[in-house]
Backbone as numpy.savetxt, mean C-alpha at the origin, in Angstrom:
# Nx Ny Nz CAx CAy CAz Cx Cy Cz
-32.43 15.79 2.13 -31.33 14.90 1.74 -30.01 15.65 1.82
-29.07 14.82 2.38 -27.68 15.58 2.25 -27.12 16.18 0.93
-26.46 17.09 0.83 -25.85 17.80 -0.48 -24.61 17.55 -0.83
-24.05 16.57 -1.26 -22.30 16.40 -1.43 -21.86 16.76 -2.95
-20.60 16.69 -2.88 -19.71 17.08 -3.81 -18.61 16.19 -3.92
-18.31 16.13 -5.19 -17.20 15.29 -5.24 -15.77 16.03 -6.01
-14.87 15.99 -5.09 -13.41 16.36 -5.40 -12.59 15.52 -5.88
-11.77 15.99 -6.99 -10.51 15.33 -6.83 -10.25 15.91 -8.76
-9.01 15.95 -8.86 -7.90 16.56 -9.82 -7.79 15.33 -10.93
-8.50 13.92 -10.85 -8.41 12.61 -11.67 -9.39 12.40 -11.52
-10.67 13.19 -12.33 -12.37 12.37 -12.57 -12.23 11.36 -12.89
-11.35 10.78 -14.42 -11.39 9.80 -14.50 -11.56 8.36 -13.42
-10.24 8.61 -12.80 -10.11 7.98 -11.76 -10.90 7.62 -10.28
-11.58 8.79 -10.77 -12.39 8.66 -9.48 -13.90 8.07 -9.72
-14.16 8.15 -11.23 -15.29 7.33 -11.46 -14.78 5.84 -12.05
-13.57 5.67 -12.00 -13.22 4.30 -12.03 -13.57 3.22 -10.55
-13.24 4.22 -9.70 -13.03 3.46 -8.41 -14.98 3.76 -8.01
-15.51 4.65 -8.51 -17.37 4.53 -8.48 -17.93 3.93 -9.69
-17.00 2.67 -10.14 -18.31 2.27 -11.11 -18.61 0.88 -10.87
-19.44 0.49 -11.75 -19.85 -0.72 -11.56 -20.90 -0.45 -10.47
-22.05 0.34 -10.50 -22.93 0.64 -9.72 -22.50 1.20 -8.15
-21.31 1.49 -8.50 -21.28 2.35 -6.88 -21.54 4.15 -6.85
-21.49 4.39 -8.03 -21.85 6.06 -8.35 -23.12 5.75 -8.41
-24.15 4.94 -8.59 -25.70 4.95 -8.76 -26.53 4.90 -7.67
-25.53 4.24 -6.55 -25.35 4.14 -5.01 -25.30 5.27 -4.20
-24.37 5.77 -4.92 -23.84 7.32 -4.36 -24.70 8.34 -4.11
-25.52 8.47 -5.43 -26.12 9.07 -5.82 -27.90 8.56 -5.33
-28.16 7.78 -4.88 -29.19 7.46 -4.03 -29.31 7.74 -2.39
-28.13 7.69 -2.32 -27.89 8.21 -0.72 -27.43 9.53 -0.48
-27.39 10.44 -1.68 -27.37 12.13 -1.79 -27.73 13.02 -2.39
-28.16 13.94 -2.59 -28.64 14.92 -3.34 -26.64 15.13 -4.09
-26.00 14.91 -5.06 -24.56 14.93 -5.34 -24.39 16.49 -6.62
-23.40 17.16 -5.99 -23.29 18.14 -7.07 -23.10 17.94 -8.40
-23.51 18.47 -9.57 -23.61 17.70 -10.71 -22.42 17.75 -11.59
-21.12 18.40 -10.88 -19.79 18.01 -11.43 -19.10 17.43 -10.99
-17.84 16.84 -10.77 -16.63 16.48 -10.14 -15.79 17.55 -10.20
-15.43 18.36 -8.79 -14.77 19.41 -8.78 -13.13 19.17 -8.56
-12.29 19.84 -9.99 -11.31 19.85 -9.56 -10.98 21.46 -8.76
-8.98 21.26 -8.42 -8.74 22.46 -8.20 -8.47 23.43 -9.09
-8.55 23.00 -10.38 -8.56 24.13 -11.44 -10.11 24.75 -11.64
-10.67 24.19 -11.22 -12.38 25.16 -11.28 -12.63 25.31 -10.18
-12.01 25.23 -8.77 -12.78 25.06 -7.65 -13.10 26.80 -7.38
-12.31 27.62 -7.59 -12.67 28.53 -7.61 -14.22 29.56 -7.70
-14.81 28.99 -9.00 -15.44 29.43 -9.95 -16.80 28.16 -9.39
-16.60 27.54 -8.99 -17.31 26.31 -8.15 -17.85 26.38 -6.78
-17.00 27.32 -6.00 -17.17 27.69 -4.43 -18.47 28.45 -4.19
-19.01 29.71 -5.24 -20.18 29.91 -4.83 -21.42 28.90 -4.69
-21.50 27.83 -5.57 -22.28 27.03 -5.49 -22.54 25.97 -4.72
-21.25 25.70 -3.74 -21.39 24.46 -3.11 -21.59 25.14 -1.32
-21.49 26.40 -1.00 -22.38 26.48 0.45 -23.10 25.91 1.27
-24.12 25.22 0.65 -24.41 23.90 1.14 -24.12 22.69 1.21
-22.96 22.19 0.69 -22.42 21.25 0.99 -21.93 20.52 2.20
-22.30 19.60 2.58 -21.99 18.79 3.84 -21.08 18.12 4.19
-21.02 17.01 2.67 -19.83 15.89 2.79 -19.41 16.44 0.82
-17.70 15.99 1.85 -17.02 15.80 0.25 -16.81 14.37 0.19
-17.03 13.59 -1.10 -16.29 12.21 -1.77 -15.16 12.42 -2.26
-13.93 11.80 -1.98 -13.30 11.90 -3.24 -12.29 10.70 -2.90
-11.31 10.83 -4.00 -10.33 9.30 -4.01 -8.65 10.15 -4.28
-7.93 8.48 -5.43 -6.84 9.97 -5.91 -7.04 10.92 -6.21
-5.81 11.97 -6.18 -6.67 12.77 -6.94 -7.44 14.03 -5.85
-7.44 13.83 -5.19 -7.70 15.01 -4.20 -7.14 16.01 -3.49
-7.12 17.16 -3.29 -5.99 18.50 -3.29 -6.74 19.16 -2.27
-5.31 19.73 -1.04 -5.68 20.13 0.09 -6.42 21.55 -0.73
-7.45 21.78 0.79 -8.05 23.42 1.00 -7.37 24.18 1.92
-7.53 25.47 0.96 -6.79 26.21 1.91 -8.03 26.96 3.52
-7.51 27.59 4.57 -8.77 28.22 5.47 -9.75 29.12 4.73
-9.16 29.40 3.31 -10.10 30.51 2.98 -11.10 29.93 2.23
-11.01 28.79 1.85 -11.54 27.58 0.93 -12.40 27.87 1.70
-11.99 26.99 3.17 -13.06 25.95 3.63 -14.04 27.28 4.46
-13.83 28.10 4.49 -14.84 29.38 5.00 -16.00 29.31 4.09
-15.45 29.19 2.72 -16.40 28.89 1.63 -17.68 27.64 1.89
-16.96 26.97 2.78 -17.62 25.99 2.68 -18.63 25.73 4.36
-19.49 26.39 4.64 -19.54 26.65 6.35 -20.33 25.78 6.61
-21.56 24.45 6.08 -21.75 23.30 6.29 -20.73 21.91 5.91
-19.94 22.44 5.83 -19.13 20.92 5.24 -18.81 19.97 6.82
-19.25 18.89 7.11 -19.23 18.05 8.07 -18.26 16.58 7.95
-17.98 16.18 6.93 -17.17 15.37 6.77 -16.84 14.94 5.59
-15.56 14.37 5.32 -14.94 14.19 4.02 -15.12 12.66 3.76
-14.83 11.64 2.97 -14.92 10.66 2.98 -13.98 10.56 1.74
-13.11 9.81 1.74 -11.93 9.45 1.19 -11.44 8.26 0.39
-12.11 7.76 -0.72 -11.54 6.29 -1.08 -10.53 6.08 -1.92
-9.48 5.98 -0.75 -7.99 5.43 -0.80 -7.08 5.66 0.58
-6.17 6.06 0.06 -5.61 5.52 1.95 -4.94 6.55 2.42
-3.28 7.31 2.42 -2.84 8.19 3.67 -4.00 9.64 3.26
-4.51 10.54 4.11 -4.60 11.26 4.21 -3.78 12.69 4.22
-2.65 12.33 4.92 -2.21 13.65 5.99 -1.66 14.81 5.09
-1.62 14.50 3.36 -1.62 15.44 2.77 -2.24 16.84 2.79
-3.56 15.81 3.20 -5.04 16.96 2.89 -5.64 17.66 3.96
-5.26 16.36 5.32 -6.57 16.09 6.59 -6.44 17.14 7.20
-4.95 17.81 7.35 -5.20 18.97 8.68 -6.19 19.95 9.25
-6.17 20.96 7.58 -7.38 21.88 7.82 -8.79 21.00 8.52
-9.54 20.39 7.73 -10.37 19.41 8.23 -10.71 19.12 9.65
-9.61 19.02 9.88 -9.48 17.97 11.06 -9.43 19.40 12.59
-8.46 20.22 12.34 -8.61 21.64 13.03 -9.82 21.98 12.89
-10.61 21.94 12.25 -12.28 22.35 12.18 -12.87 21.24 12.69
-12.72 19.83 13.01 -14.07 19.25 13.88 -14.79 18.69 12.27
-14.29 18.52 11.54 -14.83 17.97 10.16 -14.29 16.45 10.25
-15.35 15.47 9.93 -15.00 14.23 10.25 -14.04 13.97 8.55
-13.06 13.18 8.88 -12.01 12.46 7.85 -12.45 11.21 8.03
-12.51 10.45 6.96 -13.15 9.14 6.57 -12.36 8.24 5.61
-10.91 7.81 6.02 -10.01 7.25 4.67 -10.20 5.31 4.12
-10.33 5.21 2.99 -10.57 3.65 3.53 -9.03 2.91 2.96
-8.22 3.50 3.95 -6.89 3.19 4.21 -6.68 1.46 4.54
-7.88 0.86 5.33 -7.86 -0.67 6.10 -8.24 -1.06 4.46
-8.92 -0.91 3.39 -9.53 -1.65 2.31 -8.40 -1.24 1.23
-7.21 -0.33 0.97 -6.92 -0.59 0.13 -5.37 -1.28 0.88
-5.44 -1.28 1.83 -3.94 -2.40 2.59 -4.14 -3.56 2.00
-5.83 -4.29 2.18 -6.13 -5.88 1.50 -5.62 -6.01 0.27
-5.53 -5.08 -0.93 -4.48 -5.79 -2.11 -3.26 -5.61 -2.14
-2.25 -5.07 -1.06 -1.14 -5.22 -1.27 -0.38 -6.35 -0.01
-1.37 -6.26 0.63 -1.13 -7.80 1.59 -1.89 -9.01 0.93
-3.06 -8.93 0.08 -2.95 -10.49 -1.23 -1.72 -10.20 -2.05
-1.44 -9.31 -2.32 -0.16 -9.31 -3.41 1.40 -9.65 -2.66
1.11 -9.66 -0.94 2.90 -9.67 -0.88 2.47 -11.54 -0.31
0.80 -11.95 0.44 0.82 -13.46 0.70 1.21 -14.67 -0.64
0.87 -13.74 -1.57 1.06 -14.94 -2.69 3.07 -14.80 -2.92
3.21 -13.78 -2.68 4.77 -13.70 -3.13 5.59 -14.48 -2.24
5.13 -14.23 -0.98 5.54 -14.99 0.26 5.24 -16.81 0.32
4.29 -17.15 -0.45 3.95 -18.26 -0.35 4.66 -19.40 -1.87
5.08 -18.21 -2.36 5.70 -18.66 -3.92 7.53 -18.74 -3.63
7.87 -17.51 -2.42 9.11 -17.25 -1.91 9.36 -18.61 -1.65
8.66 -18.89 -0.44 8.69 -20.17 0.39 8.82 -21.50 -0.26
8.34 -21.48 -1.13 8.17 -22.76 -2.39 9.44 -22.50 -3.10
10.23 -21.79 -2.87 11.55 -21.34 -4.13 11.01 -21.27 -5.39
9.78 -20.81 -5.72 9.26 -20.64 -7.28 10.26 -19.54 -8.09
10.61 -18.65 -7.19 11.47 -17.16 -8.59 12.70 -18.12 -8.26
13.62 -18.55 -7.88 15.11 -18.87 -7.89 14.71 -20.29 -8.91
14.02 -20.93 -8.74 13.61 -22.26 -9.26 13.24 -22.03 -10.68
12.52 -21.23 -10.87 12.03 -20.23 -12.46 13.29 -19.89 -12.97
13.92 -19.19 -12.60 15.37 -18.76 -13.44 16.50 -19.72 -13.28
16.57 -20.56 -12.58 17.44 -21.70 -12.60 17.38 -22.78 -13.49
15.93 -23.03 -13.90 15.14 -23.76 -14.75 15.09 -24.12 -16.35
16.57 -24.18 -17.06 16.65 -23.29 -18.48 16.92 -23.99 -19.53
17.21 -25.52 -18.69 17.25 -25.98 -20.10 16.84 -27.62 -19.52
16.94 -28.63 -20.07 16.56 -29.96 -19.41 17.37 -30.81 -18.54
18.75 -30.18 -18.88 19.60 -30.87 -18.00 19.94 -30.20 -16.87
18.96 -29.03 -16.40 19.13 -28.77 -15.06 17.97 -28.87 -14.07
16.94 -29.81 -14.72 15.50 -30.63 -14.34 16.19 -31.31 -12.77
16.58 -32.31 -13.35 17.12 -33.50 -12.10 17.90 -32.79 -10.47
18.62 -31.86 -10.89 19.69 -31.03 -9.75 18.52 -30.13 -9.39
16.97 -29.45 -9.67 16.43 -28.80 -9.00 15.31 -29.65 -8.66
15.28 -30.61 -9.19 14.15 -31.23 -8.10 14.73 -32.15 -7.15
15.63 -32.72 -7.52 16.33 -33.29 -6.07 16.80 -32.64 -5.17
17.44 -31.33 -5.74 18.27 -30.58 -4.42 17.33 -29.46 -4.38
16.66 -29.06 -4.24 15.61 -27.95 -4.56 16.08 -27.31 -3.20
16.53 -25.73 -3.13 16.95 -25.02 -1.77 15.96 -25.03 -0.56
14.98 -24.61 -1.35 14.06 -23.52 -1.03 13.29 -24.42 0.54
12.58 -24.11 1.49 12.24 -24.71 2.94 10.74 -24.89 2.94
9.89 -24.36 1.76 8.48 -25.08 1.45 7.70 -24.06 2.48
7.04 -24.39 2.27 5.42 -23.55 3.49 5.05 -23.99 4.59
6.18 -24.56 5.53 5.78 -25.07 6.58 6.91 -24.88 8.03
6.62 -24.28 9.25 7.85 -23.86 9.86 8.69 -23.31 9.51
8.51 -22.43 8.74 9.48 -21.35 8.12 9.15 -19.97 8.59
10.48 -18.99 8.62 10.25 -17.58 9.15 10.04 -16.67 8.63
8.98 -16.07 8.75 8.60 -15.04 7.37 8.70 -13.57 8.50
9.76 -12.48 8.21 9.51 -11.20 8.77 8.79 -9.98 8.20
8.08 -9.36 8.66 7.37 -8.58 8.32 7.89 -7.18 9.28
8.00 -6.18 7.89 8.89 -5.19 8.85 7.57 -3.85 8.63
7.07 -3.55 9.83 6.28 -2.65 10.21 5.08 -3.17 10.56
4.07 -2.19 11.40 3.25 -2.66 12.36 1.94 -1.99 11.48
1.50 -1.48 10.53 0.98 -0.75 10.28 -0.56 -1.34 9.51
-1.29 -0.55 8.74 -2.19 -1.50 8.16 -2.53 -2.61 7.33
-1.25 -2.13 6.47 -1.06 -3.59 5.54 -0.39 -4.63 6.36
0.76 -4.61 7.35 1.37 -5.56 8.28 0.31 -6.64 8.41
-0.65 -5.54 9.33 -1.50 -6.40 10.36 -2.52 -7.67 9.51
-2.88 -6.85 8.23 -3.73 -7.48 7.23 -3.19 -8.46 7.02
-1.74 -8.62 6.41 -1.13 -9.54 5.94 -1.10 -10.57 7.01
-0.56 -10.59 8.24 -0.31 -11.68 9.03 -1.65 -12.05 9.41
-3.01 -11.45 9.27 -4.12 -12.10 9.38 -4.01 -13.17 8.05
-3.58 -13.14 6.83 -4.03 -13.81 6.21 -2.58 -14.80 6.30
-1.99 -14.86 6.80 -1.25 -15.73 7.07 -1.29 -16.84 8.19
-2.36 -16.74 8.85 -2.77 -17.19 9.81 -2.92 -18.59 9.45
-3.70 -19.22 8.86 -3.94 -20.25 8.22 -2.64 -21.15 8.04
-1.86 -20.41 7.67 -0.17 -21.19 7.11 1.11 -21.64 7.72
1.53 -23.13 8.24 2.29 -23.23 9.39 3.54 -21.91 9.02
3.62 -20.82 9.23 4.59 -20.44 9.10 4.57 -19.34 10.11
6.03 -19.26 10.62 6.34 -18.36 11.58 6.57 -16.85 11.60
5.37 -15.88 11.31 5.81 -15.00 11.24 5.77 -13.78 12.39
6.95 -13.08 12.22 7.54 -11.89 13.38 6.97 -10.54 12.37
6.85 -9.89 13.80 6.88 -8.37 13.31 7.62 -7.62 14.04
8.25 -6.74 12.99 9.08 -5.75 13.20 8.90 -4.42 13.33
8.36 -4.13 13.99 7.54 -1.99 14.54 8.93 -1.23 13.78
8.43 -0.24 13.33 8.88 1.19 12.65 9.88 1.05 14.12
9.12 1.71 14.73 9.90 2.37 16.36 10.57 1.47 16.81
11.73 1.61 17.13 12.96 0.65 17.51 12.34 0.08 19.23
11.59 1.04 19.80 11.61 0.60 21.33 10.77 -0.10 21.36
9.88 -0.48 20.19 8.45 -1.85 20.36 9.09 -2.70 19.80
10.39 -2.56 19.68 11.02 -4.25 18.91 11.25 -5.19 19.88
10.92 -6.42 19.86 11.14 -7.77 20.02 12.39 -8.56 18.92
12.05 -8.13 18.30 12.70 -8.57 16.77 13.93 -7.61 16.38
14.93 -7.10 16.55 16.11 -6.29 15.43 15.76 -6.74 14.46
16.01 -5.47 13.44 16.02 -5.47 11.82 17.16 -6.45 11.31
18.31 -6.66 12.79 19.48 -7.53 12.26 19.28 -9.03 12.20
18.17 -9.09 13.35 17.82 -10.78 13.34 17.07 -10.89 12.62
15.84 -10.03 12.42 15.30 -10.24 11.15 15.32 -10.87 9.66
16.78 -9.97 9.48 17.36 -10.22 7.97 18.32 -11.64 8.17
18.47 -12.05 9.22 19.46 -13.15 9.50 18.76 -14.45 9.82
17.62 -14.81 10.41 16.67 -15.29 10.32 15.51 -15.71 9.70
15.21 -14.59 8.58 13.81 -15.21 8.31 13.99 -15.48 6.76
13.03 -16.59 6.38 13.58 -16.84 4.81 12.53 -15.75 4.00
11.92 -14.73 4.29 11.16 -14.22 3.40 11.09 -12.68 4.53
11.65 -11.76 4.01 11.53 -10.56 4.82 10.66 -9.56 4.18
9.33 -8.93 4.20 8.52 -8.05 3.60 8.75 -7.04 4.46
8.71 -5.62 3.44 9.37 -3.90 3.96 7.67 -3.79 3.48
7.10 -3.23 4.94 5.96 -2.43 5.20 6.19 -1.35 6.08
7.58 -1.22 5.62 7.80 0.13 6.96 7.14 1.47 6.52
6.46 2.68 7.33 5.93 3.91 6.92 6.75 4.97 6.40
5.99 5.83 5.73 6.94 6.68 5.05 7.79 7.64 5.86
8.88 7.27 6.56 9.06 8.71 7.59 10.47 8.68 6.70
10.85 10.13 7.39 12.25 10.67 7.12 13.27 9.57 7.59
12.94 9.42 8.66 14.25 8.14 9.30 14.26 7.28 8.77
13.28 6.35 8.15 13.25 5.40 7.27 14.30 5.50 5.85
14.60 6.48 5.52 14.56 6.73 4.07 16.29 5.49 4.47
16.47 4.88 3.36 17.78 3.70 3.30 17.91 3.51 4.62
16.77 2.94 5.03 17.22 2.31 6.22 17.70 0.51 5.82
17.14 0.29 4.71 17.33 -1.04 4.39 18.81 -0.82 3.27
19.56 -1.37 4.09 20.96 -1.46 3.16 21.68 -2.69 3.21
23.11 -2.68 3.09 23.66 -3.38 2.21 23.88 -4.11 3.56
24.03 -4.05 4.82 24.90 -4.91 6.30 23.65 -5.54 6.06
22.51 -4.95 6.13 21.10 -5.82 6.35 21.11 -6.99 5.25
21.00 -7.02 3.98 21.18 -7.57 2.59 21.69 -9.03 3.19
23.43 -8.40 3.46 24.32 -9.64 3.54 23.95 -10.83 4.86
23.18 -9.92 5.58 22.74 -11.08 6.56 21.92 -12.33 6.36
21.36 -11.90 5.07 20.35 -12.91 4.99 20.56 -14.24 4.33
19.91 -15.18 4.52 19.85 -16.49 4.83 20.00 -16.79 3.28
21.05 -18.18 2.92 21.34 -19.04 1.53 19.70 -18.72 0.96
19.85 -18.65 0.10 18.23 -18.84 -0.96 17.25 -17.49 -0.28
17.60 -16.65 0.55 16.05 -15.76 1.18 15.94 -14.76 0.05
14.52 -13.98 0.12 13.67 -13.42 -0.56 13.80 -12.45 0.11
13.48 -11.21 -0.36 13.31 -9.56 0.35 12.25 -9.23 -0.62
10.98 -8.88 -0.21 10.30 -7.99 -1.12 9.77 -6.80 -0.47
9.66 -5.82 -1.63 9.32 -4.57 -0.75 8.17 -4.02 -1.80
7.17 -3.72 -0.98 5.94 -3.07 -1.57 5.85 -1.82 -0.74
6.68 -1.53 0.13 6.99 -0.39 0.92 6.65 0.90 -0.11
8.44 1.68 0.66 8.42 2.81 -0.63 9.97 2.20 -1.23
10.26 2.81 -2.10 11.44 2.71 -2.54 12.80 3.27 -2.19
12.19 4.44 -1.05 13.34 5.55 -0.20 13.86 4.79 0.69
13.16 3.89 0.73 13.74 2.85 2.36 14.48 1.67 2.23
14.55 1.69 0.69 16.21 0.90 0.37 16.89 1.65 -0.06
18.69 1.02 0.18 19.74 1.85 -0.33 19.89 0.94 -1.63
19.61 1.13 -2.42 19.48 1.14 -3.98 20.95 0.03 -4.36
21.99 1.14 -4.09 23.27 0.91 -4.70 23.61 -0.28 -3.81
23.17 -0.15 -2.94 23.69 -1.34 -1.48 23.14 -2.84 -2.26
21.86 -2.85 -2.17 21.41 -4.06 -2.46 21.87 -4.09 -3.98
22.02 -3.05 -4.63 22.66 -3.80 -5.64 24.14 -4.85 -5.96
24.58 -3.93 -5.04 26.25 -5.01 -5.05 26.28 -6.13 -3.89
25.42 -6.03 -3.07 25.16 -7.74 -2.66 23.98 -8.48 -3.60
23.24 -8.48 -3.95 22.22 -9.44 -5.08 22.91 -9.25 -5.92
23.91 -8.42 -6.27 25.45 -8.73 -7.89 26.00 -10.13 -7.29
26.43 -9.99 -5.94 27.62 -10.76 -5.30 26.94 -12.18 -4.90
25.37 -12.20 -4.58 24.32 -13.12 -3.51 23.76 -13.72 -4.75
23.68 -14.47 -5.68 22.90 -14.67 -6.74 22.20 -15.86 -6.25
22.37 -16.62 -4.96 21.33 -17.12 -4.65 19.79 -16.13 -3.86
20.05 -15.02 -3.63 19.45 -14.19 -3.31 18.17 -14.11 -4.07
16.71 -13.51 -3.74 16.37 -12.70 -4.75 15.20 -11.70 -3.84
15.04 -10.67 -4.94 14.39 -9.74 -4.81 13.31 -9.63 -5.23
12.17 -8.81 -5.07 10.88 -8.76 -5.51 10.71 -7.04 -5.35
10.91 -6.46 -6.52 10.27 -5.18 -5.96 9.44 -4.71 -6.96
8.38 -4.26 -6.12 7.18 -3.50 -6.91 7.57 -2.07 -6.39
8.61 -1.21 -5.99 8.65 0.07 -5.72 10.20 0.19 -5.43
10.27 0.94 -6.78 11.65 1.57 -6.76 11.95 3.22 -6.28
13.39 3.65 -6.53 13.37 5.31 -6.37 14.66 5.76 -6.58
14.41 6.03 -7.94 13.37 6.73 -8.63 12.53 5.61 -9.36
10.99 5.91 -9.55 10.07 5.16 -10.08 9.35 5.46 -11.51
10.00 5.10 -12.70 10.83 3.94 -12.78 12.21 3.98 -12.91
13.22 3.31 -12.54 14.21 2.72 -12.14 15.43 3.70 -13.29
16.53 4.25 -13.33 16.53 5.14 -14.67 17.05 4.22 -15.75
17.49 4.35 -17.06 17.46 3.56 -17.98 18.80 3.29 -18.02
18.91 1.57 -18.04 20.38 1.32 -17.63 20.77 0.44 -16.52
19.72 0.80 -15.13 19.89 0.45 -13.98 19.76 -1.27 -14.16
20.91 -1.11 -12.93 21.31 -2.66 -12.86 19.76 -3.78 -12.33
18.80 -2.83 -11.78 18.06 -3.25 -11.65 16.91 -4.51 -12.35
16.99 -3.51 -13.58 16.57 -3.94 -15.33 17.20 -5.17 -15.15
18.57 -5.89 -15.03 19.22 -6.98 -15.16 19.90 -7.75 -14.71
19.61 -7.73 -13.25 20.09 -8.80 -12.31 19.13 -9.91 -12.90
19.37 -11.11 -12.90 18.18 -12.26 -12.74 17.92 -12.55 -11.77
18.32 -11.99 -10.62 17.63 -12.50 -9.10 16.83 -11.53 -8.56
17.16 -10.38 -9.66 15.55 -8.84 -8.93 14.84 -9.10 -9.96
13.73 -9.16 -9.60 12.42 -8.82 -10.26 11.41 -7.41 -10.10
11.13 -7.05 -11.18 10.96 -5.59 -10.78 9.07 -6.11 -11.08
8.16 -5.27 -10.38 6.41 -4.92 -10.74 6.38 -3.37 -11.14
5.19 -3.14 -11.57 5.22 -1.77 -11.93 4.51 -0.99 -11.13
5.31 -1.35 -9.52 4.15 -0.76 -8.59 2.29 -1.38 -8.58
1.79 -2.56 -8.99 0.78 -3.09 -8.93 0.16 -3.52 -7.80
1.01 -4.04 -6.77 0.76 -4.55 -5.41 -0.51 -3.71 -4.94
-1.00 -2.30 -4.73 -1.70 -1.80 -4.41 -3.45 -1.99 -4.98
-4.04 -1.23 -5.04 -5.64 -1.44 -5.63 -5.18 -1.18 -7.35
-5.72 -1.77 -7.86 -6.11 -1.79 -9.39 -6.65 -1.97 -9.74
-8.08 -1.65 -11.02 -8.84 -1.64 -11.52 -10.31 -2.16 -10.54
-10.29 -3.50 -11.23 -11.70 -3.47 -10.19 -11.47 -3.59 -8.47
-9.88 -3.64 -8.10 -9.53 -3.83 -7.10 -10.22 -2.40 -6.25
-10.10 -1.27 -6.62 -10.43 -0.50 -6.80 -11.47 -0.07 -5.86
-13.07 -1.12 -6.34 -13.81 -0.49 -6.17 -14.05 -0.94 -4.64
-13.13 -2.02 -3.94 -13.35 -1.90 -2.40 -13.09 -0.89 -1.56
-12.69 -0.11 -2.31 -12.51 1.64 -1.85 -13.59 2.04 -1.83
-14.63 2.31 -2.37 -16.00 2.88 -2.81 -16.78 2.30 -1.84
-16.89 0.92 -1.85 -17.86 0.20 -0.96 -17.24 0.41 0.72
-16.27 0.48 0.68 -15.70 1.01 2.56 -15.78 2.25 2.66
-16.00 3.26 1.26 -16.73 4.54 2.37 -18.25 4.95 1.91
-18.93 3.72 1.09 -20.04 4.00 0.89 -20.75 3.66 1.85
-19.87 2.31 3.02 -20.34 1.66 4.10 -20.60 2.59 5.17
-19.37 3.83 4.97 -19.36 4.46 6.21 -20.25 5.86 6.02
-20.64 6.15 4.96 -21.34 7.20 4.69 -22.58 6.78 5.43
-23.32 5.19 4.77 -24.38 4.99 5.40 -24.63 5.33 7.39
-23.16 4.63 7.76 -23.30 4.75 9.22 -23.36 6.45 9.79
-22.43 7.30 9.09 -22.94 8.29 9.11 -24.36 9.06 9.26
-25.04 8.52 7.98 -26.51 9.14 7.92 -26.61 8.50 9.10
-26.77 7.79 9.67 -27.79 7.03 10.76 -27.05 7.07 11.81
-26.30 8.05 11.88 -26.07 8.67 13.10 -24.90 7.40 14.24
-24.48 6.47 13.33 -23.87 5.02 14.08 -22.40 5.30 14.29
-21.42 4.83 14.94 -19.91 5.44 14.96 -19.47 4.53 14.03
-18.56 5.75 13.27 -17.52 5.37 12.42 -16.51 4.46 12.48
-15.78 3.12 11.73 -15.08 2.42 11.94 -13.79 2.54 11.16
-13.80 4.31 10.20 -12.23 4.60 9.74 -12.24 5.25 9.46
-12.74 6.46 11.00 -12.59 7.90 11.16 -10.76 8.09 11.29
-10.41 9.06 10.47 -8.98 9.64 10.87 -8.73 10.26 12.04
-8.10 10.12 12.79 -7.83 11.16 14.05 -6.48 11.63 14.26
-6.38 12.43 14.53 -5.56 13.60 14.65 -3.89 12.95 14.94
């Protein structure tokens, strides 16, 4: 039977995302070392794991250094439940050690978390909610109601990446028109300028790069359409903060949705806290609790294909 080990710096966490019978799983399909190794014991841990084949782990996991992984001269592949790697993958990956992230399973809760926002955008539910305040402003929002409903409407989606793609699969179903907008300027069809000028619901799935960082600012902001929505489950580096603040000060038909600020959280004071047209999350969009455990089951899936010798469907590559 194979010999694995499980890493990562948040046991807790990592038997959160193995429970509910997926550590009992785990543990049927391996001979499993009988701790969870962090990097504060890994040291004192290295003579014992020589035979080790595959590492598990989730958050919470901390690169090896070459002298580590010498330690380790059967290790054959890592398996990963949660999503970027490239913190960790290099060494790994320079050795011919398979990387295994289930990056495609934890995109699915932050693309259910931005379809419902998008589908609530579309309905004018947040401008309609805070407009909503007393009885005599009943009659003026249901007769004149802004908002363009869920049907032939333009929803942009800015980046091509795994949550993108997820999301506009599940948008499929919904007459609505949505564009994508690639990181890389030379796969655009779409400008970020028509984008923001066009579509009544713009979602930031752009990747974490350096060039990104405020790429979303204040020219972009003002382009956008009477009543549109911006939400970003992105990162928070890739808005200019101060920008969108003094147009959604100035745009109060505007609104915002952000589950990711920066700094996270927001500092105390920030205008953020009290626009009524931003809405702040606490970063939730992503996997949570039992959301969680579709992490476990996409690399418990791939462990199996592993043993049985079948190709991998979210091998990392280089």
């Amino acid at each position: 039977m194979v010999y694995a080990a499980c890493f990562s710096n948040q046991p807790e966490k990592f038997h959160r995302v193995f429970s509910r019978g997926r550590w009992q799983q785990l543990s049927a399909l391996c001979q499993l070392h009988p701790r969870i190794v962090t990097q504060e014991m890994l040291a004192q841990e290295l003579p014992l794991l020589s035979q080790v084949e595959v590492i598990f782990s989730s958050w919470g996991m901390f690169p090896l250094s070459g002298q580590e992984l010498d330690r380790l001269p059967k290790l054959k592949a890592v398996f990963y439940a949660a999503g970027a790697t490239e913190y960790f993958s290099a060494p790994f990956l320079s050795r011919g050690i398979a990387v295994v992230s289930a990056w495609r399973a934890n995109a699915v809760s932050v693309a259910e978390f931005c379809l419902a926002q998008i589908l609530l955008s579309c309905k004018g539910y947040f401008r309609n909610h805070r407009d909503y305040f007393a009885p005599s402003t009943f009659d003026d929002l249901s007769q004149r109601h802004p908002a363009p409903g869920v049907y032939g409407e333009r929803v942009a989606l800015l980046g091509a990446g795994a949550i993108a793609q997820t999301l506009t699969g599940f948008l499929e179903p919904f007459e609505l028109e949505v564009v994508s907008v690639p990181s890389r300027v030379e796969h655009r069809t779409v400008s970020l300028e028509e984008a923001f000028e066009t579509a009544f619901v713009v979602s930031n799935h752009l990747p974490n790069r350096t060039d990104n960082i405020g790429i979303l600012n204040g020219s972009l902001f003002r382009r956008l359409r009477p009543g549109a929505v911006f939400i970003n489950t992105g990162r928070g580096l890739q808005v200019n903060e101060p920008e969108l603040i003094e147009v959604f000060s100035q745009r109060r038909d505007l609104t915002a949705l952000l589950d990711v600020t920066k700094p996270e959280p927001p500092v105390d004071g920030s205008a953020l806290y009290r626009l009524p047209n931003i809405r702040l999350s606490s970063h939730i969009a992503g996997a949570i609790n039992h959301e969680t455990q579709r992490l476990a089951d996409c690399v418990l899936d791939e462990f199996t294909r592993w043993l049985q010798g079948e190709p991998l469907c979210h091998q990392v590559v280089k």
